[in-house]
N, CA and C of each residue as an Amber inpcrd file, in Angstrom:
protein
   501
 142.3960000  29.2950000-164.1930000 141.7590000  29.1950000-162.8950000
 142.7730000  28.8020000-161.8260000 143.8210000  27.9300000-162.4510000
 144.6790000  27.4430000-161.1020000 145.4450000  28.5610000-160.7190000
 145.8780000  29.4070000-161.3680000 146.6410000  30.6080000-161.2790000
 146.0160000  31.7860000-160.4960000 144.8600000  31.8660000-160.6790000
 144.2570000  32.6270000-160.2880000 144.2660000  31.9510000-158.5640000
 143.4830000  30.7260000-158.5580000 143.7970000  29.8110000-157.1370000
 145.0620000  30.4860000-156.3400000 146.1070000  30.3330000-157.3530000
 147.4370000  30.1320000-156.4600000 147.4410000  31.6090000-156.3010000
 147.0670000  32.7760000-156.9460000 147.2210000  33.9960000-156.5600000
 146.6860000  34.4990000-154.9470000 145.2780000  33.6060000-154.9990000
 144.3640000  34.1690000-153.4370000 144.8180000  33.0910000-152.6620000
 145.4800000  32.4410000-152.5850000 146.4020000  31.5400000-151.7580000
 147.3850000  32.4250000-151.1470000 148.5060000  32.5430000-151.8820000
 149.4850000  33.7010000-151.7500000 149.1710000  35.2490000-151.0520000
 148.3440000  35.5790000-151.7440000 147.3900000  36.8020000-150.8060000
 147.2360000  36.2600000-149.8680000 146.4010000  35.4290000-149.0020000
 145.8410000  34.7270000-148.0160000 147.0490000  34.4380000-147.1420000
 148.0340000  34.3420000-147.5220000 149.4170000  33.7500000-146.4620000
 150.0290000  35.0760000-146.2100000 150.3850000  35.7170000-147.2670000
 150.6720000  37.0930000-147.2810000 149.9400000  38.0230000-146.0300000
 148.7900000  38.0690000-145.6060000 148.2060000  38.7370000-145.0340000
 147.3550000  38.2340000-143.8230000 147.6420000  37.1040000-143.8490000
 147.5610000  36.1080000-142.2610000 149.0650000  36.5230000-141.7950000
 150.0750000  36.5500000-142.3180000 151.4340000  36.2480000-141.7070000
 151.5630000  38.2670000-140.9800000 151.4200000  39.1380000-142.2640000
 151.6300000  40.8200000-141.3060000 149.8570000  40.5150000-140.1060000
 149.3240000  39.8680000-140.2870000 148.0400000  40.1440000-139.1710000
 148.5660000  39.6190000-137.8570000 149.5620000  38.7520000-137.9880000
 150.0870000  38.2430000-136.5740000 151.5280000  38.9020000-136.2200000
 152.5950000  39.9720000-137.2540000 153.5310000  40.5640000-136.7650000
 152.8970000  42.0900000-136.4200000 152.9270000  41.8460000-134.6920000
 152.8300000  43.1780000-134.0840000 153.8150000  44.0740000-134.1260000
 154.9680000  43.4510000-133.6590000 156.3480000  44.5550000-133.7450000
 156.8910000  43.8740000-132.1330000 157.9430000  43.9410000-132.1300000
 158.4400000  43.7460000-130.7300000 158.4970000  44.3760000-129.5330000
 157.5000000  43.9740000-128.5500000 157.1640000  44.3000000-127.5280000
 157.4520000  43.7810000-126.2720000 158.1270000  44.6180000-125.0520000
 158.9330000  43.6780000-124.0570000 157.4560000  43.5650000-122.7340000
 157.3880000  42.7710000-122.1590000 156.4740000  42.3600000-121.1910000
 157.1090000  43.0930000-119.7540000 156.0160000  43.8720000-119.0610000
 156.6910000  44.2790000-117.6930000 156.9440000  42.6990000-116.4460000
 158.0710000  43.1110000-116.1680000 158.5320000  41.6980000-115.5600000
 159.6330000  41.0700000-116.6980000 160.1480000  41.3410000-117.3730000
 160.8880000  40.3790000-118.3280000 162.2510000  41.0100000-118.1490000
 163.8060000  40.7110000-118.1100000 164.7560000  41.3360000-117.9930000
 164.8040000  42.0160000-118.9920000 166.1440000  43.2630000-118.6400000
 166.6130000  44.0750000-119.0720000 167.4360000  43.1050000-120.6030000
 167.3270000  43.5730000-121.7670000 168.4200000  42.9770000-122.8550000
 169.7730000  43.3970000-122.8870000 170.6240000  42.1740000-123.2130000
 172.0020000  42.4790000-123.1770000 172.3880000  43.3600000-124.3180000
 172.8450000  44.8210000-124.1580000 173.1440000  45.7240000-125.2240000
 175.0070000  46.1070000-124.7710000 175.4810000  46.5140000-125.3770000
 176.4950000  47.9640000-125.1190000 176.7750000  48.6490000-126.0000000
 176.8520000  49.6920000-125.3410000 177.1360000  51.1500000-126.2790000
 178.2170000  51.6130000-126.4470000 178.7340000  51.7010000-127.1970000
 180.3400000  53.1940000-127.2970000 179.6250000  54.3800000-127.7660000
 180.4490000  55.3580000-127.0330000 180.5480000  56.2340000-127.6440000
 181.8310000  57.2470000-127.3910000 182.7660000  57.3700000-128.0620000
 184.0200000  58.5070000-128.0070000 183.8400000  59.7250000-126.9820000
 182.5010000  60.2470000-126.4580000 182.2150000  61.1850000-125.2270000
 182.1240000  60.6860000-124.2640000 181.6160000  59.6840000-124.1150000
 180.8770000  59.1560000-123.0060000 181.8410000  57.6610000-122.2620000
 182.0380000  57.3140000-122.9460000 182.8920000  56.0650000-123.4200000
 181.8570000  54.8990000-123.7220000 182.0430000  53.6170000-122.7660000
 181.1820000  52.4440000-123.5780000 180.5740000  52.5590000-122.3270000
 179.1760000  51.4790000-122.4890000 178.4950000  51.1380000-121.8750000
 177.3260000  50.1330000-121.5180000 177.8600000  49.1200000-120.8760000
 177.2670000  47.8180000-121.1730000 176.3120000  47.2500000-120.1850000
 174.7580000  47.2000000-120.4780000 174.0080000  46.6910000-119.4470000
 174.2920000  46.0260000-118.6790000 175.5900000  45.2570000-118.5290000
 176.1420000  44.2770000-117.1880000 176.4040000  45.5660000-116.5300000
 176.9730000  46.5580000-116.7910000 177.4570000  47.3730000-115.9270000
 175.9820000  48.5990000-115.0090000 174.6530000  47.9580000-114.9450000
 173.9380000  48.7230000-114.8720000 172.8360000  47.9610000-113.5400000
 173.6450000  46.5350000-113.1830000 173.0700000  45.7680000-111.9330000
 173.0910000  46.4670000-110.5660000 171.6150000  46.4880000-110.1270000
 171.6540000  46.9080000-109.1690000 171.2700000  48.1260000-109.0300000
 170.6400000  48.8370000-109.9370000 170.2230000  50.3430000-109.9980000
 169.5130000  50.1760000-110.4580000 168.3960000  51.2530000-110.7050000
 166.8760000  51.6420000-111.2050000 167.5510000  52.4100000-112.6900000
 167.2060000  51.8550000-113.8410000 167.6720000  52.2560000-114.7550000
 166.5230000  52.8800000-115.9240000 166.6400000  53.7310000-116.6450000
 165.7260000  54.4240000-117.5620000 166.5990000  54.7360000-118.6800000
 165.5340000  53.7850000-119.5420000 166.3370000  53.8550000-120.9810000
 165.1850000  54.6640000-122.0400000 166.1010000  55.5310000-122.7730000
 165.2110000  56.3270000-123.4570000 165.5710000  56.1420000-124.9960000
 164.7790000  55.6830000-125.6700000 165.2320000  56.0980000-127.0460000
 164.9450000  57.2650000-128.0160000 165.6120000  57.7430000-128.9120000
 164.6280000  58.9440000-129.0360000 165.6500000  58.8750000-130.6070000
 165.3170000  60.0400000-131.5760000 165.9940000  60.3500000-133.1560000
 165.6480000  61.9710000-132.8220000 167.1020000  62.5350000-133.2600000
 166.9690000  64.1080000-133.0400000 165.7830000  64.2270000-134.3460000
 165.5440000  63.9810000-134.9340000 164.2690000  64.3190000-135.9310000
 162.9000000  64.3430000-135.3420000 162.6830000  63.3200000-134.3000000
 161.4940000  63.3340000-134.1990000 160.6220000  64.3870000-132.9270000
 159.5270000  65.0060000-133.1460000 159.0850000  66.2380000-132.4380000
 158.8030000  65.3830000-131.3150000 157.8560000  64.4740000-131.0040000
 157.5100000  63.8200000-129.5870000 159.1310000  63.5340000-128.8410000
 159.6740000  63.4440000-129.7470000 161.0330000  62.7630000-128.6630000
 161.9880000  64.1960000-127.8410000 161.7270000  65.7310000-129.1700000
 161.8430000  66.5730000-128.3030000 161.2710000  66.6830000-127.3210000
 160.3960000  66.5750000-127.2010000 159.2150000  67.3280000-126.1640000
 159.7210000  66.5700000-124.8130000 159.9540000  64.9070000-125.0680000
 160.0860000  64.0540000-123.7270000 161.7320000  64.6070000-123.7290000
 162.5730000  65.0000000-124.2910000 164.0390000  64.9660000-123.9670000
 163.9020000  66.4260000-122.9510000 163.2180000  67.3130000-123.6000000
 163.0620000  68.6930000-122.8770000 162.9020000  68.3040000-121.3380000
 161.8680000  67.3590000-121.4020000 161.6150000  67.0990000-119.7210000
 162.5870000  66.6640000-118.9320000 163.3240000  65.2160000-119.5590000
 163.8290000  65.0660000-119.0520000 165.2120000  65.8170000-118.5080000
 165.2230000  67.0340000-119.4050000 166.4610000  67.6860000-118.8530000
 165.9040000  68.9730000-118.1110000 164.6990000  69.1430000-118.2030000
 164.1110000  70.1310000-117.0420000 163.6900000  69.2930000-115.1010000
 163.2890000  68.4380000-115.7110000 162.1620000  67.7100000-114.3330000
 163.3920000  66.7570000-113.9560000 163.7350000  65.4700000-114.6930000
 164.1920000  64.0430000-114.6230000 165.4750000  64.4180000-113.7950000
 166.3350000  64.7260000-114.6220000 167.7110000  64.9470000-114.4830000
 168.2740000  65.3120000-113.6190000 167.5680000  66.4780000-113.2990000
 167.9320000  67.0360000-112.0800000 167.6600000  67.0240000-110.7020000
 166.1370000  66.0490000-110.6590000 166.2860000  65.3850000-109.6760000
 166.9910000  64.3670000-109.4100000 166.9600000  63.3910000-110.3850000
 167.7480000  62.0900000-110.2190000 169.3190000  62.0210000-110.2550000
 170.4510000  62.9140000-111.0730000 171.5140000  63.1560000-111.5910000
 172.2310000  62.4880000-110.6000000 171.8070000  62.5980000-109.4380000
 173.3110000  62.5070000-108.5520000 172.6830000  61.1280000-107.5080000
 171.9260000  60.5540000-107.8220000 171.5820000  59.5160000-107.1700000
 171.9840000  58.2110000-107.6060000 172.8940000  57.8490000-106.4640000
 173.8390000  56.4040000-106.9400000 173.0760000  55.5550000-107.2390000
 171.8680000  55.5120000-106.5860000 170.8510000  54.0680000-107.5920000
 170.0870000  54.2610000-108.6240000 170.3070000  55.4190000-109.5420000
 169.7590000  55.4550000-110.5480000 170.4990000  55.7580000-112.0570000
 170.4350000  55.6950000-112.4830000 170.8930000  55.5390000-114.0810000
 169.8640000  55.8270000-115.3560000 170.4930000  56.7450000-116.1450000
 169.5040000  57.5880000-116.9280000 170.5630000  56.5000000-118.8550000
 169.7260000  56.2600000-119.3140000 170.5320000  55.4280000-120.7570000
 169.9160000  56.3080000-121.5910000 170.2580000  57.4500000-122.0220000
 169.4250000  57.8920000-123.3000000 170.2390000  57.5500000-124.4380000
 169.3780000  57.0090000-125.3660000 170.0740000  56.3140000-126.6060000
 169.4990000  57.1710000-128.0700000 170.5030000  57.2930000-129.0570000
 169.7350000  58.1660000-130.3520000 170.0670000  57.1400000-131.0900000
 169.0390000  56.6700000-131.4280000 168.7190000  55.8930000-132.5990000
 168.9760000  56.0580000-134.0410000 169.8910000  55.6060000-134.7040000
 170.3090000  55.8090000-135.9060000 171.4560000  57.1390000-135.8970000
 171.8110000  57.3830000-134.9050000 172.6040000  58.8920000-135.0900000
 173.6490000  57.9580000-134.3730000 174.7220000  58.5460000-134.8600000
 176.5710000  58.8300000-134.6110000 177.0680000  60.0410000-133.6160000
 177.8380000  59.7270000-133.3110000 178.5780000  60.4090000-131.4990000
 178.5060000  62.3150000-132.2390000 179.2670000  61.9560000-133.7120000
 179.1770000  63.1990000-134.4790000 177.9100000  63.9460000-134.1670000
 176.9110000  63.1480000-134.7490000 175.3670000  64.1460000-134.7930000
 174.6660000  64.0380000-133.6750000 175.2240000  63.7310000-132.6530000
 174.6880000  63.5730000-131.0590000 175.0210000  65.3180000-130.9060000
 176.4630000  65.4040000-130.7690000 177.5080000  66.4290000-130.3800000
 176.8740000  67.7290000-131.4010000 176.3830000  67.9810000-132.3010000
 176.4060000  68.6550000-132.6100000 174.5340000  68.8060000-132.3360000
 173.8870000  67.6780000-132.6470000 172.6050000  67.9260000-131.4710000
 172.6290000  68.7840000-130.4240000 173.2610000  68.0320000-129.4140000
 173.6200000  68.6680000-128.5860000 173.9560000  70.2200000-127.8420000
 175.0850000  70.5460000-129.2010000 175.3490000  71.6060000-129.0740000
 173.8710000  72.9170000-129.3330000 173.1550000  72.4590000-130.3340000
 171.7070000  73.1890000-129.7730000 170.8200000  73.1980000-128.8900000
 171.0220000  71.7450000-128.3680000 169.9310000  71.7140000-126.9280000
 170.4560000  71.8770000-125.9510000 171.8140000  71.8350000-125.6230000
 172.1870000  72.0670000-124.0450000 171.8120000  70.7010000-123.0440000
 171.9950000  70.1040000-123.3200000 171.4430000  68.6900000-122.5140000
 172.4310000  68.1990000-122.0680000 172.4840000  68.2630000-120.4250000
 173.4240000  68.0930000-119.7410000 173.6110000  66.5980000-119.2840000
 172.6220000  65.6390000-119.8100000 172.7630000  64.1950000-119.5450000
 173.5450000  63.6910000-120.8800000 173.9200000  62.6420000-120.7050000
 174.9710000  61.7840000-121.7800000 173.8530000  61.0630000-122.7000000
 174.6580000  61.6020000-124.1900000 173.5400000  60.7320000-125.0670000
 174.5720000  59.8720000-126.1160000 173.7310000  58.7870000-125.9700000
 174.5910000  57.3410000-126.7740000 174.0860000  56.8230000-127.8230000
 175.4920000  56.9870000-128.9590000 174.7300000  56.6310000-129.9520000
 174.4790000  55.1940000-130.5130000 173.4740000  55.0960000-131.1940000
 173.2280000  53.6240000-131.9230000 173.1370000  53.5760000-132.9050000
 173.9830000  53.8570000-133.8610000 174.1310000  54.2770000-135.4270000
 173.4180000  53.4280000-136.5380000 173.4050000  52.0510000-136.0460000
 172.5540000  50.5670000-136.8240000 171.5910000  49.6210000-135.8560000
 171.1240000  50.6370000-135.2470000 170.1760000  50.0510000-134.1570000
 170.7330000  48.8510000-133.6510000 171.4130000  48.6120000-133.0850000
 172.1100000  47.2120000-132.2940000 171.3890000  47.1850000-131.0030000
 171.2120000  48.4230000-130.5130000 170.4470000  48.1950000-129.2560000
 169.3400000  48.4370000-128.9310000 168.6300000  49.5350000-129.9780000
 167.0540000  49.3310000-129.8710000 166.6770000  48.4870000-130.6710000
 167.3770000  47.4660000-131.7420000 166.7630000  46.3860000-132.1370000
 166.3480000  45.3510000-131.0050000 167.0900000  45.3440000-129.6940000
 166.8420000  44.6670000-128.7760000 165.7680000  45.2790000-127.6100000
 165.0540000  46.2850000-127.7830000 164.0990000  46.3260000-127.1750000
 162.8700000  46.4150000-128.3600000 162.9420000  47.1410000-129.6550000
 161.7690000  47.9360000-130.5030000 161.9280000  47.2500000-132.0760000
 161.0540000  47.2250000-132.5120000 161.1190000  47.0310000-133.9500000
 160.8740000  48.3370000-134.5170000 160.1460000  49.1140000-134.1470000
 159.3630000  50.4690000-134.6610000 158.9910000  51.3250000-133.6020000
 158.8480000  52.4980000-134.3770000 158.0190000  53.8530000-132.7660000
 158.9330000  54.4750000-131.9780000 159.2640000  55.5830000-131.5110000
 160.1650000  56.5330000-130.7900000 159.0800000  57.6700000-130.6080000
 159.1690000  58.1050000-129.5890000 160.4040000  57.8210000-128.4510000
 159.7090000  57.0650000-127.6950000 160.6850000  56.0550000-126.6440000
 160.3060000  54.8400000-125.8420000 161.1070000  54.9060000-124.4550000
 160.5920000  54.2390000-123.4520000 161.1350000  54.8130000-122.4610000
 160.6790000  53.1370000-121.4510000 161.9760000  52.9470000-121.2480000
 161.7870000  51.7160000-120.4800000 162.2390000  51.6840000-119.2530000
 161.8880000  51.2190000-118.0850000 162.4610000  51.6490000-116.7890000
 162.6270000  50.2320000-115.9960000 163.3670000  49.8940000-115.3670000
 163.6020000  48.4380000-114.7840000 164.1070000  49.0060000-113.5760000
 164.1750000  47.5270000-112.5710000 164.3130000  48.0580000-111.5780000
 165.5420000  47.6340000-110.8650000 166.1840000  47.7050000-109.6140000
 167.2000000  46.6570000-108.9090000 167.7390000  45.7520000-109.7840000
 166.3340000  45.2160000-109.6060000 166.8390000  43.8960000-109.8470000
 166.4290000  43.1150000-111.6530000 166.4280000  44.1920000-112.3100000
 166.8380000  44.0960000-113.9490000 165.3000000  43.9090000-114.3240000
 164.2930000  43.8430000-113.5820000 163.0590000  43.2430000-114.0290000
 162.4610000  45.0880000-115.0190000 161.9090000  44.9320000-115.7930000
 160.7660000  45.6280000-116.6140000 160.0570000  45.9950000-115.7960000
 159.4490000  47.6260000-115.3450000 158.5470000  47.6960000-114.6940000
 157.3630000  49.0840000-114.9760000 158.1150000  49.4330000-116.2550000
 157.1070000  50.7060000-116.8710000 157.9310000  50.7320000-118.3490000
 156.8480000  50.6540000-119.3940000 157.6650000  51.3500000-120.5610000
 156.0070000  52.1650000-120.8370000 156.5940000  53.1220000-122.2370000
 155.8830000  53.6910000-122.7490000 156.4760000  53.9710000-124.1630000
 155.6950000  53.7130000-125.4820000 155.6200000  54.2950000-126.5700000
 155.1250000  56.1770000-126.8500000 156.0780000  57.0080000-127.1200000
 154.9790000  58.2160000-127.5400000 155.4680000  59.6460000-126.7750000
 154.7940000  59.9580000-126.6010000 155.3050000  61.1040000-125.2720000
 154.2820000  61.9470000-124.9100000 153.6350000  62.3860000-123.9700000
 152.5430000  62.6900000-123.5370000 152.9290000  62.9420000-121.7680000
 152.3430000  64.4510000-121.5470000 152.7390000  64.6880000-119.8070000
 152.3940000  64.0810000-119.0700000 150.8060000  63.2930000-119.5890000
 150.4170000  62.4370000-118.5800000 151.1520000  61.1360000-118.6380000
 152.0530000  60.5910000-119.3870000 152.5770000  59.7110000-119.5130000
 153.6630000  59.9800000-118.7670000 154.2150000  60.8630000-118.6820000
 155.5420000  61.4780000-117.9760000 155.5640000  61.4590000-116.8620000
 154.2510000  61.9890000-116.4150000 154.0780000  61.7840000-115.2300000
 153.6560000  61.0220000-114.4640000 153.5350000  59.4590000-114.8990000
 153.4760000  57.8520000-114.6810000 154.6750000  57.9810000-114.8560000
 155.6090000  57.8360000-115.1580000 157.0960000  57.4590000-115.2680000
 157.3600000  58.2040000-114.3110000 157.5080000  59.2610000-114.1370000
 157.9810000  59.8840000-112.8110000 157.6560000  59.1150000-111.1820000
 156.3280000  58.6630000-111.4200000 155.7370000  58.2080000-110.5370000
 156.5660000  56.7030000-109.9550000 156.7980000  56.3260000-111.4890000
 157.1740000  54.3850000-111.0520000 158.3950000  54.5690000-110.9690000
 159.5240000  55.6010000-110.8740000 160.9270000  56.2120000-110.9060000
 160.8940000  55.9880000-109.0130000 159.9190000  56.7620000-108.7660000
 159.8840000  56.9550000-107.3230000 159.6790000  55.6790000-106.5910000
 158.6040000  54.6550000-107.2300000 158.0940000  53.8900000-106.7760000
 159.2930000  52.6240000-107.0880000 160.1920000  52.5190000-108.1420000
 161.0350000  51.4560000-108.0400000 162.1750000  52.0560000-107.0340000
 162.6600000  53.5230000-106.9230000 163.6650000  53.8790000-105.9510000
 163.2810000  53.2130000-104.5930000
């Protein structure tokens, strides 16, 4: 009987403890996290270096279909409006991929924005625990002011919206 006790004990802690881990989620209003990136194309790139601009960070894994769909946009719609605007800054990050399998990504999609890799998640461990593609947008002044899990046009087109609205 005590064994049995100590078994639905153990269960019971076991499953109180995953009922309270959601996954890591950043609050709109909360700063930007300290990350930097290398990458051999692009060179490095370190959120200190990103004060003072409206910044959009994207995470995405060439595997996953939603993260095509939002990368497509952003290199049809995003990019090309924003590309050349000194207060804005585009961070697309590939999650778990190397500068190698960016570049050769790449070389099938034609994507004329810079993509950075994060080979051991160092830097979407600092925004995500789980879920791609994600899309976080801050503003001036480093504050959080739109993310989104997923990819969806109507979602896209709220981000487009708060792009305009933090410019």
């Amino acid at each position: 009987m005590k064994k049995l006790s100590l078994l639905f004990a153990i269960m019971f802690f076991a499953v109180s403890l995953c009922g309270q881990q959601k996954g890591k989620e950043l609050a709109l209003g909360s700063p930007m996290p300290q990350f930097t990136l290398s990458s051999s194309v692009y060179g490095n790139l370190a959120s200190a270096d990103l004060k003072g601009k409206v910044v959009l960070i994207n995470m995405f894994a060439t595997w996953c279909g939603p993260c095509q769909g939002e990368l497509a946009e952003i290199q049809k719609v995003l990019w090309p409006k924003y590309k050349d605007n000194p207060n804005f800054c585009l961070v697309v990050i590939g999650r778990e991929h190397t500068d190698e399998q960016l570049a050769a990504y790449n070389k099938k999609k034609g994507f004329t924005f810079p993509l950075y890799p994060d080979p051991k998640r160092g830097a979407y461990s600092k925004f995500a625990d789980s879920t791609i593609p994600r899309a976080y947008l801050y503003n001036k002044e480093g504050k959080l002011v739109y993310s989104s899990i997923g990819y969806s046009q109507e979602e896209f087109a709220k981000l487009l919206k708060a792009i305009e609205e933090a410019l």
